[in-house]
C-alpha angles and dihedrals in degrees: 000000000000123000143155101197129020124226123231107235097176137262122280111214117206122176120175115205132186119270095199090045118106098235106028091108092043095065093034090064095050092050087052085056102051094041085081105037129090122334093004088060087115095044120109116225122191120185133199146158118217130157094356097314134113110219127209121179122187125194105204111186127203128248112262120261093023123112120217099267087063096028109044090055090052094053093048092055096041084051081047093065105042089049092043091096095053111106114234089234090064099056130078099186139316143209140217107195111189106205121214130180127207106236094213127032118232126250093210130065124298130292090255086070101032115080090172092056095044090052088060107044082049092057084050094048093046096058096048102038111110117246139265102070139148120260113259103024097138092060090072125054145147126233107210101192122205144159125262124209100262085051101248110133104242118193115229097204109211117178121174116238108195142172089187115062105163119126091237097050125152103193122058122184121184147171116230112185116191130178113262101229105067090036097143090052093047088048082072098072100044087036136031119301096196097033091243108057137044118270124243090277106048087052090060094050092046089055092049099060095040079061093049094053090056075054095049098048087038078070091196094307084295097146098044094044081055095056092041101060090043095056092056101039083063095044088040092054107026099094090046102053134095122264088260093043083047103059077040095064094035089059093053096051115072087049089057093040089059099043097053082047086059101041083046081058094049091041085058095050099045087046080058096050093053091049092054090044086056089055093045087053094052101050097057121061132020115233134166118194114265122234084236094071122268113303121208100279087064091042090058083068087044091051094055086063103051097045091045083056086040094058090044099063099043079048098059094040091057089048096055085049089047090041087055101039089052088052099053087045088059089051087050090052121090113256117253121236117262094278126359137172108252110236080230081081100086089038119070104318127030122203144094136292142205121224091248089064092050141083111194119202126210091264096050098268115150121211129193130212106247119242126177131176118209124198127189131168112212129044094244085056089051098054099043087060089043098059089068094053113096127202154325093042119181129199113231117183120209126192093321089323121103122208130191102231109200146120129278111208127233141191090224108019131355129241133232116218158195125183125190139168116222109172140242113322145071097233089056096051090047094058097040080055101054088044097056110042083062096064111021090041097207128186087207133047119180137181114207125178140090139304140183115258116238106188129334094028136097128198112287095034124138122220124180116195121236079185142002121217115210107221102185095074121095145085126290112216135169080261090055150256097341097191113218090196120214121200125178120195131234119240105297086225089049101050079047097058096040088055080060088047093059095028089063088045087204093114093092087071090076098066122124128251088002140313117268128256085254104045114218117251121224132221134195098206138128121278135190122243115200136163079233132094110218108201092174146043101227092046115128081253095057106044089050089058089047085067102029109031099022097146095052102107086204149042116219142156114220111035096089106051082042096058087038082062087043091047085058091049105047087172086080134076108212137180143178117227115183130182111212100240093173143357125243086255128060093015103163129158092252094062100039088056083051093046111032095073090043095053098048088051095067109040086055094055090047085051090052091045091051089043091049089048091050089048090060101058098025110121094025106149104248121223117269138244134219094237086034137055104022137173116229128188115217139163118248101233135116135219083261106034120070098176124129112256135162112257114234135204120267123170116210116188090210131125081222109049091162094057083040094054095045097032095051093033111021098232140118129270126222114171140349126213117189114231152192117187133034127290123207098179132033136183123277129241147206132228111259093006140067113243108244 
């Protein structure tokens, strides 16, 4: 490039609002209107809606016969004004490109090469650029290189001139020069390349607001410092305080324990959405780093890095707070006898804890630790369910299979996991079921993946089986293949709680990296689990399911051995979730590769959503029975010990409370009152003698 004078070739105009904001179309529809009326009859709009984010793009150019220094100020004040009714919650950035063109073409190498040149189109464009802008602009600039028609490679040099800095900046103003002569071919960075949707650079610019805006709510980590701290000023001065300053303190804490529970769920999230917004960057325009140092455009990937470091270590520090303040809750709490029966046991799941498993509140409520194990066959299963798992995650290998051990957050209670991929098949999942519940000792077991519609579905779709018929089985005969078809059923309070799940029709929130523009509906219907792979709907297979499972919405290969395994370990509440990744007809390579990571998307979000609805009930006292929960009053002395001691309440659920007590504490019983409701004192007794 040599020059002597740059040309004005316009402003183009980008702001970036939020979809899920109440106003945001609102206020796009009023800047699509003004885009045509009055002095902005010759300016060019383009609008679009991508990850969540309603595009507008605006072309501004100049007035004949002015250079850049007169005509680049005129068209930021006319954009000013059309953009002056938008409110600032609405927007997540925005961004004021002044184009330049270069009036001759060089004859060397490009810019990019050419320090000489560059010098000289920077003393142009300072001199041009409108103030306000920040100091030392000009030392940091990006070289976008293209092709131009004659196939030479050509360098558009964009540099961001302030005056605002900040990381968490709104407002972005920059300075794009092009060579003239391939003008038309340049116009398709900073405009649309195919008429309908934004060009490579635009999408960078829309990512990284997006990005700018996590930094924005982040607010400089403020929240979480302040939970933080208050998590560990009541578990600091508890112990010192008096008894008054004590019960103080004790009644704080479980607000601000679930509080900073709830803020750990939203600091994951958001570390997942700046990871997908890297990528994002990534993905849309191509840039090497200029000689000249990295200009803003490469900052904004620099950035992503920073900020994700930046949410890891606020991120430790609140789960050290959380890790305290819980342990200081279970201290609080009042100890549980020797061995109880967790009131969990008449919710999903019924069986016996140790103390180590239970928290026990102040009011007998026992709470278990949450443990849920997750298969999936396929890798793309696998990740879909990962990216919800938050650290530290631990591999734990188990008899050849490895499983990823972490925490899924929750906004009531937190899971335990573990996640593992076993492969296609109903026999290996079986026996992957039966191995890990062994050692990891779940309450839940769930399988997530895909699966191929059948009828009433469309792709996307999310059915969870309230049963899963087996159609291999069956007599061959000189007639023909006569099915003797098997079903096994999913946990019935599971199947309960995923018909809320659809009924409330919210699940489609949890989507990452966003739900679609057509959100994804959910079933709780039967499906067909078979070793054979029906491509077609007219296939021998699929007719035979047409006669024999014609209620089942979707084909897979694994639910059934997995609630067989379920069937053998009672103890445990289990489900199948499946994402429709393809129909019986019209199943090709091209749109599996499309579907398979959407559906098991969102299966995965509908099974984090079931596992967070379970969380926030789990450990309710359930109502008692007469023959049932009952109150008995014993004395607390052994065969060998004939000392005086207070009796205490314990609540058996047990037809037999007599042979409980006796059996679990190895007392005598004298008496049992049904009851329905608490107790907090009971009567003493005597060795040897009932207390009258």
């Amino acid at each position: 490039m040599t020059e002597e004078n740059l040309t004005a070739s316009g402003m183009l105009a980008l702001i970036f609002l939020n979809a899920d904001s109440r106003h945001a179309r609102d206020g796009f529809n009023r800047l699509r209107s003004l885009a045509g009326c009055g002095e902005g009859s010759a300016w060019q709009a383009l609008a679009w809606a991508d990850h969540g984010v309603l595009g507008f793009s605006l072309m501004m150019p100049p007035t004949s016969g002015t250079d850049c220094s007169g005509a680049w100020p005129n068209l930021e004040r006319a954009w000013a004004g059309v953009a002056a009714d938008l409110a600032a919650e609405d927007v997540l950035g925005e961004a004021r490109i002044f184009l330049a063109l270069l009036p001759r073409p060089s004859s060397a190498s490009s810019a990019h090469d050419n320090d000489a040149t560059h010098m000289r189109v920077l003393d142009l464009v300072r001199a041009a650029i409108p103030e306000p802008s920040d100091d030392g602009w000009w030392q940091r600039s990006d070289t976008i290189p293209f092709h131009s028609p004659d196939g030479r490679t050509e360098d558009v040099l964009m540099w961001e001139i302030g005056p605002r800095t900040g990381d968490e900046r709104s407002v972005r103003r920059l300075v794009a020069v092009a060579p003239a002569r391939p003008e038309h071919q340049a116009d398709r960075f900073p405009w649309s390349n195919s008429g309908d949707m934004p060009d490579p650079l635009t999408r960078h610019l829309m990512h990284a607001a997006r990005l700018r805006y996590q930094i924005r709510i982040f607010a400089d980590g403020k929240r979480s410092r302040q939970l933080g701290d208050e998590l560990r000023f009541l578990v600091k001065n508890f112990s010192g305080g008096e008894a008054g300053e004590r019960e103080r303190l004790s009644a704080h804490l479980p607000r601000a324990h679930e509080a900073a529970i709830a803020l750990r769920a939203e600091l994951a999230a958001t570390r997942h959405a700046i990871d997908a917004i890297g990528a994002d960057l990534g993905n849309a325009l191509s840039l090497p780093v200029s000689s000249f140092g990295s200009g803003a455009l490469n900052e904004d990937r620099h950035l992503v890095t920073r900020f994700g470091q930046r949410l890891d270590d606020e991120t430790t520090q609140l789960d050290a707070a959380i890790r305290n303040a819980h342990s200081l809750r279970r201290f609080l709490a009042d100890k549980p006898p020797a061995r109880t029966h967790c009131p969990g046991g008449t919710g999903l799941v019924g069986r016996a804890c140790s103390n180590e498993e239970n928290i026990c509140s102040q009011h007998g409520t026992c709470q278990q630790e949450l443990r849920v194990v997750v298969f999936t066959a396929l890798g793309v299963e696998y990740e879909a369910m990962r990216e919800y798992v938050a650290g530290p995650v631990r591999k734990q290998e188990e008899r050849g299979t490895l499983y990823e051990v972490g925490t899924l957050p929750g906004a009531h209670r937190h899971w335990q996991i573990a996640l593992a991929q076993t492969g296609p098949g109903s026999t290996t999942v079986g026996v992957q079921f039966d191995r890990a519940i062994r050692v990891f000792r779940p309450q839940i077991a769930l399988f997530v993946g895909i699966a191929g519609g059948r009828k009433d579905v469309s792709l996307g779709d999310v059915v969870a089986a309230n049963l899963v018929y087996n159609y291999e089985w069956g007599k061959s005969t000189l007639d023909g293949f006569q099915p003797r078809i098997r079903i096994h059923y999913s946990a019935h309070r599971l199947v309960q709680r995923a018909q809320l799940i659809a009924r409330e029709n919210r699940w489609q929130g949890r989507i990452r990296p966003g739900c679609p523009e057509r959100p994804p509906a959910s079933f709780v219907k039967p499906i067909v689990t078979g070793d054979k792979v029906v491509v077609h709907n007219r296939s021998a297979v699929a007719l035979l399911l047409d006669q024999y499972a014609s209620d089942a919405l979707a084909i897979e290969t694994e639910g059934h051995g997995f609630l067989e395994a379920a069937y053998v370990n009672p103890q445990v509440g289990a489900l199948v979730i499946r994402g429709i990744s393809d129909l019986l007809a019209g199943k090709d390579k091209a749109s599996d590769d499309r579907w398979q990571p959407i559906a098991s998307r969102h299966a995965a979000a509908f099974a984090i959503e079931l596992l967070d609805s379970i969380a926030e009930d789990w450990g309710q006292p359930a109502a008692a029975h007469d023959h049932g929960l009952c109150l008995i009053d014993i004395k607390l002395c052994s065969q060998h010990d004939r000392t005086r001691a207070p009796a205490a309440a314990f609540r058996y659920r047990h037809r037999d409370p007599y042979r409980a007590a006796r059996r679990e504490n190895n007392v005598e019983v004298h008496r049992v009152v049904p009851v329905c409701h608490t107790y907090t004192t009971v009567r003493r007794t005597r060795c040897g003698k009932p207390a009258r």
